[in-house]
C-alpha positions in Angstrom: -49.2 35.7 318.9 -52.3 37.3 320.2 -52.6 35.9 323.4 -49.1 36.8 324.0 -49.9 40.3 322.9 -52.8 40.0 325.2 -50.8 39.1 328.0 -48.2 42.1 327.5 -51.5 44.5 327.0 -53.0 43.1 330.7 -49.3 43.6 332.2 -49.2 47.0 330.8 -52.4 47.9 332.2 -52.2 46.7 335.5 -48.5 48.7 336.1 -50.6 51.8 334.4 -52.5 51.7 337.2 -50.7 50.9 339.9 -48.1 54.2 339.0 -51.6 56.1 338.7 -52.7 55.4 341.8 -49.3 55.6 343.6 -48.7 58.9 340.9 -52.3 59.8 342.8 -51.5 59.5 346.5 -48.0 62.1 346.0 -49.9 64.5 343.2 -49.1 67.2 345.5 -45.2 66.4 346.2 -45.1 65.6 342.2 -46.5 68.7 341.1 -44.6 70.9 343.6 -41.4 68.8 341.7 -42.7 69.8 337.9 -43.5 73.9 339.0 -40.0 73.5 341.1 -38.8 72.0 337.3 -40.2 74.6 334.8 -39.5 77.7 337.0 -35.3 76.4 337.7 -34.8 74.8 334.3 -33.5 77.9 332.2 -31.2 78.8 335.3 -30.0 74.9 335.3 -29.2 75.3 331.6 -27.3 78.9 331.9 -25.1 77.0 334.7 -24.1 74.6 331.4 -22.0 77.3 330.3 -19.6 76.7 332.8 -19.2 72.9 331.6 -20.9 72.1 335.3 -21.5 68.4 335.4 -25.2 67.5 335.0 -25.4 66.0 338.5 -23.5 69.4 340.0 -25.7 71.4 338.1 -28.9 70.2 339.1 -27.6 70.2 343.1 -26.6 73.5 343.0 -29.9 74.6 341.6 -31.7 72.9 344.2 -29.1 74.1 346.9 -29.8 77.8 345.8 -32.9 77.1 346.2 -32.9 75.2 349.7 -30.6 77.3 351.5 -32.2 81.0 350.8 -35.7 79.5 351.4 -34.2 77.6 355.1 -32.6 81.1 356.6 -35.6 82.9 355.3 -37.9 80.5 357.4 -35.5 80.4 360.1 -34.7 84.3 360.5 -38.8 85.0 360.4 -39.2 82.0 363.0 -36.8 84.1 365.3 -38.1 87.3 364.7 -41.2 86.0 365.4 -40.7 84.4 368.7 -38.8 87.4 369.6 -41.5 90.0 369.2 -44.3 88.1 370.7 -42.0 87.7 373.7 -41.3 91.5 373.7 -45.0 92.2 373.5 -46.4 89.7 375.6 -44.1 91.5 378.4 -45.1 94.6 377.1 -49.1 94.0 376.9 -50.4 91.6 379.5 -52.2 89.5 377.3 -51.2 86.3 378.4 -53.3 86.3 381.0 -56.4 86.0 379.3 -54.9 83.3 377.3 -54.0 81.6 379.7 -57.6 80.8 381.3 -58.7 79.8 377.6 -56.0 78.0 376.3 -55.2 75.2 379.1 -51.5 74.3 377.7 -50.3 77.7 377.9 -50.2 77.6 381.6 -46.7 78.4 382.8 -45.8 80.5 380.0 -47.0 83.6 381.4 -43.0 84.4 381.8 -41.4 83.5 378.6 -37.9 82.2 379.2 -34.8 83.8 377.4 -34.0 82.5 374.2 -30.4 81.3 375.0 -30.2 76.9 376.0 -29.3 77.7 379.6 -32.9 80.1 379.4 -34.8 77.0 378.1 -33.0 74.2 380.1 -33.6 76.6 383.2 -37.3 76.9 382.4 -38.0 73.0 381.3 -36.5 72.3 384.6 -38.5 75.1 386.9 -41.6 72.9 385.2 -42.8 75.7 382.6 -43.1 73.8 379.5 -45.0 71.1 381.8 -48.0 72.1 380.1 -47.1 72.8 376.6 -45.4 68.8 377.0 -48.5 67.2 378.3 -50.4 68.6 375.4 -47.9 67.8 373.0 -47.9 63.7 374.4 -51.3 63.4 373.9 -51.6 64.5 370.3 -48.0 62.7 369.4 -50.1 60.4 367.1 -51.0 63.2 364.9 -48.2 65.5 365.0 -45.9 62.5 364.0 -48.4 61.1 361.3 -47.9 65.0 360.5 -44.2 65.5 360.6 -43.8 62.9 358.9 -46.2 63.1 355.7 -43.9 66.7 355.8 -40.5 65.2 355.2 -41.5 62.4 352.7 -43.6 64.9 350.6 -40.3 67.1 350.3 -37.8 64.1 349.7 -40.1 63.4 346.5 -40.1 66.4 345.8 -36.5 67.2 346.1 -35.6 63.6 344.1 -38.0 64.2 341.6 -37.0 67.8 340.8 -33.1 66.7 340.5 -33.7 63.5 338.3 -36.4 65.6 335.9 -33.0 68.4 335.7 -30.8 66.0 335.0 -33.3 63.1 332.8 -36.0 65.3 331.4 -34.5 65.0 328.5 -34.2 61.2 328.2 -38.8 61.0 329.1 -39.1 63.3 326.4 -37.3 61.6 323.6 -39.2 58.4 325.0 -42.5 59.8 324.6 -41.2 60.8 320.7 -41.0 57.0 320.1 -44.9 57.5 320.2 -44.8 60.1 317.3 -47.4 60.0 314.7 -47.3 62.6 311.6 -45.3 65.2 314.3 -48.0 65.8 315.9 -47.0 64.8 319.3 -43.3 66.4 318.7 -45.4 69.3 317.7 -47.6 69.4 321.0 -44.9 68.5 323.1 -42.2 71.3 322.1 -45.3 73.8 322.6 -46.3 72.4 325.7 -43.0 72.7 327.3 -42.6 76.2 325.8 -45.7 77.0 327.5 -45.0 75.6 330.4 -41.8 77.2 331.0 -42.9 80.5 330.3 -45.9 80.4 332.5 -44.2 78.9 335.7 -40.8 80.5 335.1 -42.6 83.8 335.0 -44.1 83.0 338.6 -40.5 82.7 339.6 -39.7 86.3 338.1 -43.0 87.8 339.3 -41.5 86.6 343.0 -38.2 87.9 342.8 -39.6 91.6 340.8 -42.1 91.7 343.3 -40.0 91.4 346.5 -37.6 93.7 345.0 -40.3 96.4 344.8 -41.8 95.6 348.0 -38.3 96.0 350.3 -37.7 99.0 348.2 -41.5 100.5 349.0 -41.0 99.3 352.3 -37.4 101.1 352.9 -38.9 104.3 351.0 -41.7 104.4 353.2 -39.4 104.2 356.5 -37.6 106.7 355.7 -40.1 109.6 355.2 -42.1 108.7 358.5 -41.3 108.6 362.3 -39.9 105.5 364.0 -43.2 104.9 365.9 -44.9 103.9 362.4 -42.6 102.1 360.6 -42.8 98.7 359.0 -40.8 96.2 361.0 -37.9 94.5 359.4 -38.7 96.0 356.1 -36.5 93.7 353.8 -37.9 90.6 355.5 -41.7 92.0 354.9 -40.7 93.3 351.3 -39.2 89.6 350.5 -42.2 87.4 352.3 -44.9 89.7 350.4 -42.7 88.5 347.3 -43.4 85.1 348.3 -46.9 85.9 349.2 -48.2 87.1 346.1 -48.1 83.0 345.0 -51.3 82.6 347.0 -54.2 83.0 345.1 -57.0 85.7 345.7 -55.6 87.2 349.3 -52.2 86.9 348.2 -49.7 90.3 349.3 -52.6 90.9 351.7 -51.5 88.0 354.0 -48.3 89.9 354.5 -49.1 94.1 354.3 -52.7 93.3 356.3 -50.6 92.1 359.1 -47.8 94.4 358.9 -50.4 97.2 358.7 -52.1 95.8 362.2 -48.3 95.6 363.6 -48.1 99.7 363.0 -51.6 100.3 364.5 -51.4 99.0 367.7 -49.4 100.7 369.3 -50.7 103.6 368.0 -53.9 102.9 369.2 -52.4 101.6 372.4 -50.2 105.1 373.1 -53.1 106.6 372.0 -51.2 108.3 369.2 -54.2 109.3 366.5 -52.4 112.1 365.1 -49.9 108.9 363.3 -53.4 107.7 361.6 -52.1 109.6 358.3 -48.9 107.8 358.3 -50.5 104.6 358.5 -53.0 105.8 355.6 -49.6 106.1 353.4 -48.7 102.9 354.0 -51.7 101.4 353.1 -51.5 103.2 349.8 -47.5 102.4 349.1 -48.9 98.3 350.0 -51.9 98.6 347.9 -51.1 100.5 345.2 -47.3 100.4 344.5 -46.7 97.0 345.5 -50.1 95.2 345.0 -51.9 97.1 341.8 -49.0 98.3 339.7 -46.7 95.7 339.4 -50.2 93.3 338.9 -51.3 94.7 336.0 -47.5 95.9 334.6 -46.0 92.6 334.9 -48.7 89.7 334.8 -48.8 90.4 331.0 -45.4 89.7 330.0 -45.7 86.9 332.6 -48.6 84.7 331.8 -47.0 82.5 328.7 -47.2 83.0 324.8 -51.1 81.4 324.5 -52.3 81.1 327.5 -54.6 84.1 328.5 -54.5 86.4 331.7 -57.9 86.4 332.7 -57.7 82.2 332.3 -54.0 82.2 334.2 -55.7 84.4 337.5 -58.6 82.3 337.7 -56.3 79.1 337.4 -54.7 80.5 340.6 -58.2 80.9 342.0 -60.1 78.1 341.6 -57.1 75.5 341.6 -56.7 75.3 345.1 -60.6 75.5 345.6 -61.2 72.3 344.1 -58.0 70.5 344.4 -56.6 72.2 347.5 -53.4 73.5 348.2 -51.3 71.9 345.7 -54.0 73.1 342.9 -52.3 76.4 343.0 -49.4 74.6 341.0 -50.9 71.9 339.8 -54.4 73.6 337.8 -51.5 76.5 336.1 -50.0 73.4 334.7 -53.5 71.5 333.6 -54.3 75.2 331.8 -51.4 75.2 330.0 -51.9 72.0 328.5 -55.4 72.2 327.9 -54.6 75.4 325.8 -51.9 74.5 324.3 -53.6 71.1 323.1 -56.4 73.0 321.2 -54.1 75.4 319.4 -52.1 72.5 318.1 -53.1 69.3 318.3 -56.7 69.5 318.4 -57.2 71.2 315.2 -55.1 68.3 313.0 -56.4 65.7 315.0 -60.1 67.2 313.6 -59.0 67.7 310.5 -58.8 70.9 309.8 -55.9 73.3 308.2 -52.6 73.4 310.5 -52.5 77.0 312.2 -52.1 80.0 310.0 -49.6 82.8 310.4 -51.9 85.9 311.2 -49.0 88.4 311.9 -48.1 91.2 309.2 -45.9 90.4 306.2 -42.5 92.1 305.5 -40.7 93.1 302.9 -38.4 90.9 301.5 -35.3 92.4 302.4 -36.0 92.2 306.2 -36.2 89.0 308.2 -38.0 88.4 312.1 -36.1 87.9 315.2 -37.7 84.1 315.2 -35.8 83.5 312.0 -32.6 83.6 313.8 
């Protein structure tokens, strides 16, 4: 009976590591999949209330997700092409580019972006350059490419079957119970987690909201020659932005701020300087400061602190890289919520004490209900 149990134990331990290591080489597309999880999960359960099948549910979660996030990439991809061409023929700067950067050769006169522009330009030899460069780094760019596309399925399959199955892993772990401690950790855990990265997810959307409405405000009080381009795209990517760790809305209203200066430097058009001193202020102190220290509080989880939460965000993709801005949030929250609950009974000592103020007994919390 022992060697048998031995046998089952050695099995055990060699899948164990095999779905570590393979759990190991996609930690980045499975920890995308859990944040993804935690920060759509309360909106997949609100959709239950329409008596949505599971399978439904979860793909329209994921679709409202996909689609939004597709045209955004699409519509700045467009508006980016389309302004560098407007001020590449504007500013002759492609010149000097040019005799530093070998494979632009024969871009110097960007095609129109219709397919009889482009098919007209491949065939007057333009992209000849731009081809030739892209042949003899195909080994990369595919190896690139795609590592891209199979990160995102896993992500994308992982995400749908943790929607639709979460439930099913976490009454499997319960098998494991011992003196509710685990069912204790666990329900705290996921509490914790959901709040945290469900919060990011608000902080996005308040943020962005703030940040086109900024963005529109400022428009409309200054002349056209110092406005913010395409303010509802710029108020929605700062949203997005303000993800990143340490820079994050900067990578957005730094550029956008550059974008309103140069042609006023270029046209020589100091007496504008003020305007662009507003703007500064509206990015940096309306958008950036306010909303930071306003929201992040009612944002950040019920245990897990601020100041621990921002420097999560910082040092996570430090020492993990980029993934470790989702994936050291998570590790946080876990860590906490492990030695507020578990950590003291596993020790020993008395389970945690309710600190908050007693009531009379005619009146009853909002938790009691």
């Amino acid at each position: 009976m022992d060697e048998r149990r031995a046998v089952v134990a050695l099995f055990g331990l060699v899948v164990a590591l095999v779905t570590t290591f393979i759990a190991y080489r996609f930690v980045a597309a499975l920890t995308v999949a859990v944040f993804l999880y935690y920060s759509t999960r309360r909106f997949y359960k609100a959709l239950g209330r329409l008596h949505l099948p599971k399978r439904v549910r979860a793909m329209t979660v994921l679709l409202l997700l996909a689609v939004p996030l597709l045209l955004l990439l699409s519509y700045t991809l467009v508006l980016l092409v389309t302004e560098t061409r407007q001020f590449l023929s504007t500013y002759a700067v492609l010149d000097i580019a040019v005799t530093n950067v070998p494979w632009l050769q024969g871009l110097e006169d960007l095609p129109e972006l219709t397919f009889a522009g482009v098919v007209e330009a491949y065939r007057a030899g333009r992209f000849d350059a731009i081809i030739d460069f892209l042949m003899e780094n195909a080994a990369v760019l595919t190896s690139a490419i795609t590592g891209f596309f199979l990160n995102l399925f896993i992500v994308v399959v992982v995400t749908y079957y943790l929607l639709i199955d979460g439930g099913k892993f976490r009454r499997w772990l319960l098998r494991f119970d011992d003196d509710a401690i685990v069912r204790e950790y666990l329900e705290a855990a996921d509490r914790e987690l959901e709040a945290i990265l469900f919060g990011n997810l608000l902080n996005v959307i308040a943020i962005a909201l703030i940040a086109v409405g900024s963005f529109k405000g400022y428009n409309a009080l200054v002349p056209a020659a110092v406005e913010v381009p395409y303010p509802a795209l710029a108020g929605v990517l700062t949203g997005v932005a303000s993800l990143i760790p340490v820079v994050g809305m900067k990578v957005v209203y730094v550029p956008l701020a550059g974008a309103i200066a140069a042609p006023m430097v270029v046209n020589a058009q100091y007496s504008l300087a003020g305007y662009l001193v507003a703007f500064l202020f509206v990015a940096v102190v309306v958008v950036d400061t306010i909303p930071d220290l306003i929201l992040r509080p009612y944002l950040s989880g019920e245990r897990t602190h601020v100041g621990l939460l921002m420097l999560a965000y910082i040092f996570g993709p430090v020492v993990f890289g980029f993934y470790g801005l989702f994936f050291a949030p998570i590790v946080l929250a876990l860590g906490i919520t492990f030695a507020h609950t578990a950590l003291p009974r596993l020790l020993g000592g008395d389970e945690a004490v309710d600190t908050s103020p007693e009531l009379p007994a005619d009146q009853r919390r909002l938790d009691d209900f």
